[in-house]
C-alpha positions in Angstrom: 0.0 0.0 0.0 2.5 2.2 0.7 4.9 1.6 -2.8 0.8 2.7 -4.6 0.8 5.8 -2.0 4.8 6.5 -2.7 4.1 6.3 -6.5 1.2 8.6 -6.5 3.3 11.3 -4.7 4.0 12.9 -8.1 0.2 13.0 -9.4 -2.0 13.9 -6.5 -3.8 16.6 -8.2 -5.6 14.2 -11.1 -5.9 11.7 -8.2 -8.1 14.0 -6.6 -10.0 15.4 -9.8 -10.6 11.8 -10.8 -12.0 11.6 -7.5 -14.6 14.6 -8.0 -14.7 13.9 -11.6 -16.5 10.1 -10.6 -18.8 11.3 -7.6 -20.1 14.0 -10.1 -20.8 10.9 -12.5 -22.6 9.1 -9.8 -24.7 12.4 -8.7 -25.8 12.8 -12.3 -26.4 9.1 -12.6 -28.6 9.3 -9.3 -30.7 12.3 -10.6 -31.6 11.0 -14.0 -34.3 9.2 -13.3 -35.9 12.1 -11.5 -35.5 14.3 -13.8 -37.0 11.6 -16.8 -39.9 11.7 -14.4 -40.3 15.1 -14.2 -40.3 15.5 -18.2 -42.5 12.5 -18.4 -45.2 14.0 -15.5 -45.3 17.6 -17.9 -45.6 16.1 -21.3 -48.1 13.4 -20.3 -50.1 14.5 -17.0 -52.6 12.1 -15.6 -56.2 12.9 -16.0 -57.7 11.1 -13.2 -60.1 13.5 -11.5 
């Protein structure tokens, strides 16, 4: 573990924007479906009054 951490001395900075680039993924890939949902609910609203 500590020859990976030794060897990563010299690129920390993509390290970390790899880091933020992937949580950023997985926010966006969490709020998708919501958002498909909320296109869906104002192009076809249900009618059942």
């Amino acid at each position: 573990m500590f020859k990976v951490l030794k060897n990563l001395k010299a690129s920390w900075i993509s390290v970390i924007i790899i880091v933020l680039f992937l949580g950023l993924q997985a926010m966006a890939d969490l709020a998708l479906p919501d958002y498909t949902s909320k296109i869906v609910n104002i192009r076809y609203p249900t009618r059942w009054n």
